[in-house]
C-alpha positions in Angstrom: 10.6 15.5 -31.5 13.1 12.8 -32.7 16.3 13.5 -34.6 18.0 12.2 -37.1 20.3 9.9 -35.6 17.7 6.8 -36.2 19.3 3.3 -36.2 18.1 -0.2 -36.7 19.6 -2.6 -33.5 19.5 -6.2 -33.0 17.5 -7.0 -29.5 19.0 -9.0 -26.7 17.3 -9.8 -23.3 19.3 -8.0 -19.9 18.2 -10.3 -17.1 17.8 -7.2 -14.8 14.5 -4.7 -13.7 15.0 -1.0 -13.1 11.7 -0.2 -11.5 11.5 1.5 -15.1 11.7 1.3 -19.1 15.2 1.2 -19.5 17.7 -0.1 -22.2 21.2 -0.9 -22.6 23.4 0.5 -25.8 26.9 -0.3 -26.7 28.9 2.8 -26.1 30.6 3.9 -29.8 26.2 3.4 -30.6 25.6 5.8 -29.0 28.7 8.0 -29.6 27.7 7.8 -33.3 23.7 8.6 -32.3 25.0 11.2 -29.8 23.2 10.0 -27.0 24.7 9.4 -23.1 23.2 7.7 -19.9 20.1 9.4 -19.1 19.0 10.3 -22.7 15.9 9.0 -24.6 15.2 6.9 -27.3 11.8 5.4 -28.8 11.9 1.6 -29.4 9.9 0.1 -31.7 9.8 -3.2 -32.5 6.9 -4.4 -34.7 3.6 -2.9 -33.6 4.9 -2.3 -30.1 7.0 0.7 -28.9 8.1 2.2 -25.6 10.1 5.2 -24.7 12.7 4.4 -22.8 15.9 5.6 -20.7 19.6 5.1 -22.4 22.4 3.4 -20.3 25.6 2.5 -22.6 28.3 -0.1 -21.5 31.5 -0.9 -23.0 31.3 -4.7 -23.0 27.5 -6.0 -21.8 26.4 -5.5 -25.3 28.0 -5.6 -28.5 28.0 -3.3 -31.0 24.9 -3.4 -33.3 22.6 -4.4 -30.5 20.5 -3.1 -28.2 20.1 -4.6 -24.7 16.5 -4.4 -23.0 15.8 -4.8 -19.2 12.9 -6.7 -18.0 10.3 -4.2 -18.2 11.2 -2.9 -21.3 11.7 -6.4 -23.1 7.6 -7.2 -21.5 6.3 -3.9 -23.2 8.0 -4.3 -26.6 6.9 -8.5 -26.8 10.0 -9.1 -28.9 12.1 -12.5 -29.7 16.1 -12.7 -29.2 17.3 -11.3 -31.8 14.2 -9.8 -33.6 15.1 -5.8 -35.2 14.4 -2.6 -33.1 14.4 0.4 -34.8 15.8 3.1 -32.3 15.3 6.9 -32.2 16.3 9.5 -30.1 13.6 11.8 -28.2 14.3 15.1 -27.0 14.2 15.6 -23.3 10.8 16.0 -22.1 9.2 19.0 -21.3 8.1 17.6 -17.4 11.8 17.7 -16.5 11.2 21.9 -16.6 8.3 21.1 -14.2 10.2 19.4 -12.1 12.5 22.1 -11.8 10.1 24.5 -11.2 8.3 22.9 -8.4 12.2 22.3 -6.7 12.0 25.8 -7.0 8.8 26.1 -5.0 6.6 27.1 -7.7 2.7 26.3 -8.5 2.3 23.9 -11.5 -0.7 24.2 -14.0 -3.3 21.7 -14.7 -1.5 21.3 -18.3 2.1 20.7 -16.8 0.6 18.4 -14.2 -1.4 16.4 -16.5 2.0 16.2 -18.7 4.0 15.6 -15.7 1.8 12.5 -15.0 1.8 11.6 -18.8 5.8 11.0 -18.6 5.7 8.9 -16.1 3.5 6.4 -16.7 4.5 6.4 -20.0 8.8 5.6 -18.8 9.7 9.3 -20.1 11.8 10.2 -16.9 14.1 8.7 -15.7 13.8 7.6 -11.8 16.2 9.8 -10.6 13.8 12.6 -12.2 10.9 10.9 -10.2 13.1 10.8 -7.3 13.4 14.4 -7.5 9.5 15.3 -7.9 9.2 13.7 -5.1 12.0 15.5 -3.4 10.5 18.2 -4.3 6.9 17.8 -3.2 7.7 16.5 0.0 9.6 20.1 0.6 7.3 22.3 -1.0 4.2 20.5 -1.3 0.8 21.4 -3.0 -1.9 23.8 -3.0 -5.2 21.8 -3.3 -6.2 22.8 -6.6 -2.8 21.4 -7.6 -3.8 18.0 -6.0 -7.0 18.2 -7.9 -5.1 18.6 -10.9 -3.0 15.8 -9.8 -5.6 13.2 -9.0 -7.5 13.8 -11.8 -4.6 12.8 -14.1 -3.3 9.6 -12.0 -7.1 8.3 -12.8 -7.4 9.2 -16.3 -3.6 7.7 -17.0 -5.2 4.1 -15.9 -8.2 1.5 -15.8 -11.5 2.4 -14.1 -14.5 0.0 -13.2 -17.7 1.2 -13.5 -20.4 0.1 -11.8 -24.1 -0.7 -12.2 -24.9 -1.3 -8.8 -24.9 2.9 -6.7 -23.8 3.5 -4.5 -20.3 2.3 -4.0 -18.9 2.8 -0.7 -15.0 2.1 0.1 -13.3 2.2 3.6 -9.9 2.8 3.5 -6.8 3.1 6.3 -3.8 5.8 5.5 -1.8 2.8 7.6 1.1 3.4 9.8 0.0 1.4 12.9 1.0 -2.6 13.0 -1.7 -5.2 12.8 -4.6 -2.9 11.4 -6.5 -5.8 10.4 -9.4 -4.1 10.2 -11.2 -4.6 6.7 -12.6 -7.8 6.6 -14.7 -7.5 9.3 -15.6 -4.1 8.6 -16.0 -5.0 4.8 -18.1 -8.2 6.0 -20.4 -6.1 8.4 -21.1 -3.4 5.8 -21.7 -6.2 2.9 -24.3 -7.9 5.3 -25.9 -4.4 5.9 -26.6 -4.1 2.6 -23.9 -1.6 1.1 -21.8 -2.6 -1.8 -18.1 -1.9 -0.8 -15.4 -3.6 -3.3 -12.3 -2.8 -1.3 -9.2 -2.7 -3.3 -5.8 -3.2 -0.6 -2.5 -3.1 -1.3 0.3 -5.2 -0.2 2.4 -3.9 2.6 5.6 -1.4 1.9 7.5 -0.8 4.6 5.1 -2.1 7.5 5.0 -6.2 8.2 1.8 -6.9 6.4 -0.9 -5.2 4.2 -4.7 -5.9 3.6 -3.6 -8.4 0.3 -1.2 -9.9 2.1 -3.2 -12.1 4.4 -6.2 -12.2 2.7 -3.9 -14.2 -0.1 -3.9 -16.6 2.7 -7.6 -17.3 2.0 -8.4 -17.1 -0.9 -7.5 -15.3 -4.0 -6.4 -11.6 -4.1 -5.5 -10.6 -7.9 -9.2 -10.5 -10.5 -9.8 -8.3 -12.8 -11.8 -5.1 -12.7 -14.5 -7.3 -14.6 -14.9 -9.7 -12.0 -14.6 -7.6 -9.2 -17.4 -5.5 -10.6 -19.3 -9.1 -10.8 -18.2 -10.2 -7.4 -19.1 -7.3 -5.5 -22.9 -6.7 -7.2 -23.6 -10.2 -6.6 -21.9 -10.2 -2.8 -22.0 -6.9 -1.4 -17.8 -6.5 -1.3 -14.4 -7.8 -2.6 -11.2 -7.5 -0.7 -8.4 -7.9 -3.3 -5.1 -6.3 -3.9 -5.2 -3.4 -6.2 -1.9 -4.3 -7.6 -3.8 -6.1 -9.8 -5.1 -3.7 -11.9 -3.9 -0.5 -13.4 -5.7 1.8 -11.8 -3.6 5.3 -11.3 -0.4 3.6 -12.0 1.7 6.5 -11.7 0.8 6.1 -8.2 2.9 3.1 -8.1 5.4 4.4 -10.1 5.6 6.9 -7.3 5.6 5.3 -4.5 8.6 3.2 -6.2 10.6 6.1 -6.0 9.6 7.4 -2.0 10.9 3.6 -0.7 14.6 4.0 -0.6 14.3 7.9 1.3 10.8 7.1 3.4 9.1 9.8 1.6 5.6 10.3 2.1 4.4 13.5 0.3 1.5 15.3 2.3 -0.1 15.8 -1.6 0.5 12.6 -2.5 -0.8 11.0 0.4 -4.0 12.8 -0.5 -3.8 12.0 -4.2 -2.7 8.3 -3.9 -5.9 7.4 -2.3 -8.3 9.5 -4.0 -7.1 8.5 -7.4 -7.1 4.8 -6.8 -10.6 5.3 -5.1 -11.9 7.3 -8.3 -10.6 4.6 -10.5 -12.7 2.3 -9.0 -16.5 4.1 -8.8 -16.1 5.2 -5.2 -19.1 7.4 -4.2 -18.8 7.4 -0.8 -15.5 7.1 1.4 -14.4 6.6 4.9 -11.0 7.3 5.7 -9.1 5.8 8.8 -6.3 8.1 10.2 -4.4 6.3 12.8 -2.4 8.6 14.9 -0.2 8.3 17.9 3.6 7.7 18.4 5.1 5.7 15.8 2.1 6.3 13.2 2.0 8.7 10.1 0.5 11.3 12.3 1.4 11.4 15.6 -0.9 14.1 17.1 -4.2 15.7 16.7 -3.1 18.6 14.8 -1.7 16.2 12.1 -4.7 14.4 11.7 -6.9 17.1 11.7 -5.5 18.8 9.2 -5.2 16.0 7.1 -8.9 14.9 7.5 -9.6 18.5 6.6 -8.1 17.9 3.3 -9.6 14.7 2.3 -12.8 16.1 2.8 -12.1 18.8 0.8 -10.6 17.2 -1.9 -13.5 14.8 -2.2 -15.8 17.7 -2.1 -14.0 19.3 -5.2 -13.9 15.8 -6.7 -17.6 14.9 -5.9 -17.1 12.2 -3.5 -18.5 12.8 0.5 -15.8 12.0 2.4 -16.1 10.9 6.3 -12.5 10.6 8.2 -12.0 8.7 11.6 -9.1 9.7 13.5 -7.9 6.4 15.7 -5.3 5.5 18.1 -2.8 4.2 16.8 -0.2 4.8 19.4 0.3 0.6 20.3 -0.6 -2.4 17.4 -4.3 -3.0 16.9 -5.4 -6.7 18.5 -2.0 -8.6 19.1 -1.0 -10.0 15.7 1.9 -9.3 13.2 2.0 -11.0 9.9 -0.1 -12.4 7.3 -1.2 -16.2 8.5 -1.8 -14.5 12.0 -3.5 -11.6 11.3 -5.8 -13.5 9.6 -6.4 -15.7 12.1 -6.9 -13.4 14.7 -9.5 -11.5 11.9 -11.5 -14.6 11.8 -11.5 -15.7 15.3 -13.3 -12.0 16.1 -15.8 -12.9 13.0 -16.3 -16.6 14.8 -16.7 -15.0 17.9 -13.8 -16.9 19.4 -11.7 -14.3 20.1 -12.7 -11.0 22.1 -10.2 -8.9 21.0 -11.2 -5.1 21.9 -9.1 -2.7 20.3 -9.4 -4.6 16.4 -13.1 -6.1 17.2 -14.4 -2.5 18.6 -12.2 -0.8 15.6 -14.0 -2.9 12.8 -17.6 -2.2 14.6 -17.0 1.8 14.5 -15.6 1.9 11.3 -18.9 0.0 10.1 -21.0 1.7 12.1 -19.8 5.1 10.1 -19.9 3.1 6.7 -23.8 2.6 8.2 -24.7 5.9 8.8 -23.3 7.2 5.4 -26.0 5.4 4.0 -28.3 6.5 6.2 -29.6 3.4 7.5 -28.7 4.8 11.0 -28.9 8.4 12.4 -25.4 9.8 13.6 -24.0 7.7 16.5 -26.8 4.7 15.8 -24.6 2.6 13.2 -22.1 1.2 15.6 -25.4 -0.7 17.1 -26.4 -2.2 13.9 -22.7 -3.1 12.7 -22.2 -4.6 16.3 -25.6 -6.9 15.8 -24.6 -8.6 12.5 -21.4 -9.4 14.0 -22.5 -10.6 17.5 -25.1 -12.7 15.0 -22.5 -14.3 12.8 -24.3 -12.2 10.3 -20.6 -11.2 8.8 -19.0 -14.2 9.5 -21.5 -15.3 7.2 -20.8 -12.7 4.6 -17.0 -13.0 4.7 -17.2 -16.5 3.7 -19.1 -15.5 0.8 -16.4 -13.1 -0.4 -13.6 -15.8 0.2 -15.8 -18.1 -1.8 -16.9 -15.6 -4.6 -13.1 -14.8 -4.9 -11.8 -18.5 -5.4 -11.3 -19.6 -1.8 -12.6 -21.9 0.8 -15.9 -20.5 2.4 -15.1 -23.0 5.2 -12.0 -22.4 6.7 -12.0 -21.4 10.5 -9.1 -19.6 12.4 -8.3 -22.9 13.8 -6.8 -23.8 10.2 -4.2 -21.1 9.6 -0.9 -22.2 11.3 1.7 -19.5 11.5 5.2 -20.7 11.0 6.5 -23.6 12.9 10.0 -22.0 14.2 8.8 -20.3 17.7 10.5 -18.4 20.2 8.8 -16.5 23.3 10.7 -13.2 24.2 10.2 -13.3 28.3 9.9 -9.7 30.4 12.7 -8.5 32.8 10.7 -7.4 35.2 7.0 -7.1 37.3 5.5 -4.1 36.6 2.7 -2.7 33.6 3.5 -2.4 29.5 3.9 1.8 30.4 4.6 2.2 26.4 5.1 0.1 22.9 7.2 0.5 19.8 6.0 0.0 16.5 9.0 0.7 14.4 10.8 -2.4 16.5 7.8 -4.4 16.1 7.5 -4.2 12.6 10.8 -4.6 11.9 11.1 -7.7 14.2 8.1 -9.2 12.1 10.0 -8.1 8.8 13.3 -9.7 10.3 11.1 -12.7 11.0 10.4 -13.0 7.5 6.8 -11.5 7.1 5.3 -10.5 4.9 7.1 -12.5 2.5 7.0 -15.1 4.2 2.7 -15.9 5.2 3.6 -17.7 8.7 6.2 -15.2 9.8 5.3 -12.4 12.8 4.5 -12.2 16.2 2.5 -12.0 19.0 2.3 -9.0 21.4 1.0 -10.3 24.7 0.6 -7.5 26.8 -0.1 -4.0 25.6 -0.2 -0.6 26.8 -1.8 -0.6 31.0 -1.5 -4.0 31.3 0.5 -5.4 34.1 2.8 -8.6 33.7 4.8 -10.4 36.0 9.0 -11.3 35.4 9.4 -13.9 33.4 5.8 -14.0 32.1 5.5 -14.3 28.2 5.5 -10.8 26.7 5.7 -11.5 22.7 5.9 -15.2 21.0 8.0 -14.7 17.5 7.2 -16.9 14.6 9.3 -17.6 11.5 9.3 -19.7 8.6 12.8 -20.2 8.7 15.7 -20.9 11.6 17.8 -18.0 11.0 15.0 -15.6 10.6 14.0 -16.2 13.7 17.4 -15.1 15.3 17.5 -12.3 13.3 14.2 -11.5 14.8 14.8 -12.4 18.2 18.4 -10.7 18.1 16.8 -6.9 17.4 14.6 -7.1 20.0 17.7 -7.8 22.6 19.1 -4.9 21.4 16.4 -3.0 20.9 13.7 -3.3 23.7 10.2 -3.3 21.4 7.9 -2.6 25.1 8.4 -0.7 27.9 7.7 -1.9 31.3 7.9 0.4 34.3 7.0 -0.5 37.8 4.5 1.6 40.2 7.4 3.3 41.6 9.0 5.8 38.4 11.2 7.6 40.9 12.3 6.9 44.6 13.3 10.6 46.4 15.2 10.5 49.5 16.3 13.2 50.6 
């Protein structure tokens, strides 16, 4: 509940964003208000009003005014200068929840569902989102916990609703480079006959996400309206949820795991099954790449977590099918947006025969296939490998590019990555005997991806595959000079393959 130290405060614009709703007060304000960093006030300004965290300065704002950052100045819609009437709040009640679950304890379905309130609605701070998820990355969650959980990210946000049933989604937990999967899997499934409007996000720490190179296509960000209409009238979308609101606490989240590399078990589960509730999703597939490098780098890993998706779809009344792939090397040979897409393309063309992403898309498919039961169990992977061998998806993809704003036409042969080149050369003849990920990724992100759309590389051998000294072993792109040294330089010092001759050891005596 408010107290009584209400004041009326000119409004000023801070040309910062904190990742949350956040505002500036001069420091004898909020002496006389008896508020300090980290305290709450409600600001209202006409018929908007946000909750937001207090930071005080002694010079940044004068007295009399109240300072908004970025996000809090968008929610409010206010003019320079227009009156904001200021309030303290108490401290919410989630910040005892968060202590509790530091303290290893199991939260209720209320204190999730208030937890989740808060922070979409700014109420904690992001150090207090920090430490929830601090805390659930020590201690994690029982499953009825994630229930509770993934229930409230969905109701917190938008949801489309569809007329068309049933809605099938195929989504990757990511973690491998070049997992350019989905439109050809989407495109296979859409020309089968399912519905799937695939929502993708854009990459966080790896070198490119789904979004990101479809953007180089045609047109990623629609509203839940017209992906509702795109999808019943195509078969699929592939857009960027980012877009929409759907579970936005989920973002809010993930905010918050970026700076330590958190990645919550319960989360993880929640994340996906939230956003995929949001959007109608009846029937799931989830990809779990694993192998050295990934998110889960052995079997027992992925087991376990495709033992929990299951069973959190079954509480939540969506079947659930997982696929555990390797994920130990990059799938196909391209990092970054313009040349993943490419490379996606030239498999849909039938120009490029690519076997690790190409037989990838067509299982993946194949599984989508069978969940609708257009194919007994091990049967789909035929069906979904006819429509592509037909350029029955190729076909289909172009209608999605077209249906979303793009150009149906474009071929692979159009998307140029970016025009600063260098070709990393091996030191030696023998096989690839293992691969990086970590280096590779970074070496694309050094390179500029996936900021930058023609920034990446190629990886020309991969794991078994011999090569001879001086042969080409990865071709960097980059938009920019100095991007490409920065690339180039991290791979001298840090080796991204490892090549081994047919002798490991030589025993003499």
């Amino acid at each position: 509940m408010p107290n009584d130290g209400y004041r009326r405060l000119t409004a000023t614009k801070i040309n910062a964003c904190q990742g949350a709703l956040e505002v500036l007060l001069n420091a004898d304000d909020a002496r006389e208000m008896a508020l300090g960093s980290l305290d709450r006030v409600e600001v209202r300004a006409g018929d908007h009003s946000a909750i937001a965290i207090v930071n005080t300065t002694e010079t940044m704002v004068g007295r009399g005014e109240i300072g908004l950052f970025c996000e809090t100045w968008d929610r409010l819609a206010v003019g320079e200068g227009a009156a904001a009437e200021v309030v303290p709040m108490s401290r919410p009640n989630s910040v005892e929840h968060i202590r509790k679950k530091i303290a290893g304890g199991l939260l209720t379905e209320s204190e999730i569902r208030e937890l989740v309130r808060d922070i979409v609605s700014g109420r904690l701070s992001n150090r207090e989102i920090t430490a929830y998820t601090v805390a659930i990355q020590i201690n994690d969650m029982t499953m009825e916990e994630i229930v509770h959980l993934t229930q409230a990210m969905v109701e917190t946000g938008e949801r489309i609703t569809f007329t068309r049933q049933p809605v099938y989604d195929v989504h990757s937990i990511g973690g491998v480079p070049g997992n350019k999967y989905a439109p050809i899997t989407v495109a296979i499934a859409a020309a089968a006959g399912l519905m799937v409007p695939k929502t993708s996000s854009r990459a966080i720490s790896s070198a490119c996400g789904t979004a990101d190179f479809m953007e180089m296509v045609t047109n990623v960000v629609h509203t839940g309206d017209a992906i509702r209409e795109i999808a019943e009238r195509v078969g699929g979308t592939l857009v960027w949820g980012g877009g929409l609101n759907l579970a936005p606490a989920d973002d809010i989240i993930i905010r918050a795991e970026r700076p330590l590399s958190l990645d919550p078990h319960c989360q993880v589960l929640a994340s996906v099954m939230a956003k995929k509730l949001a959007t109608g999703v009846q029937r799931l597939l989830i990809d779990i790449p694993m192998g050295r490098g990934t998110k889960v780098e052995d079997e027992e890993g992925a087991r376990r977590l495709a033992r929990d998706f299951i069973e959190l779809g079954r509480r939540l009344g969506v079947e659930v099918r997982c696929a555990i792939t390797y994920g130990g090397q990059p799938i196909g040979h391209a990092i970054g947006p313009a040349l993943e897409i490419r490379e996606a393309l030239g498999i849909l063309e039938g120009s490029l025969h690519i076997g690790s992403i190409r037989e990838k898309a067509i299982e993946l498919a194949g599984a989508l296939i069978e969940m609708d039961r257009l194919a007994p169990k091990g049967r789909g992977r035929i069906i979904a490998e006819e429509i592509l061998d037909r350029g029955k998806a190729l076909e289909k993809f172009r209608e999605i590019i077209e249906a979303q704003g793009g150009d149906g036409s474009i071929k692979s042969t159009d998307i140029e990555p970016g025009r600063f080149t260098r070709d990393i050369l091996s030191p030696r003849h023998g096989y690839v005997e293992g691969v990086h990920n970590h280096t590779l990724v970074r070496m694309a992100r050094l390179a500029g991806a996936p900021r930058d759309k023609g920034a990446g590389l190629v990886l020309h051998r991969k794991e078994g595959q011999s090569i001879d000294e001086g042969d080409t072993l990865i071709t960097v792109h980059a938009d920019a000079e100095w991007k490409l040294e920065a690339a180039v330089g991290h791979a001298t010092a840090n080796w991204p393959v490892r090549i081994e001759g047919m002798i490991l050891e030589e025993v003499i005596e």
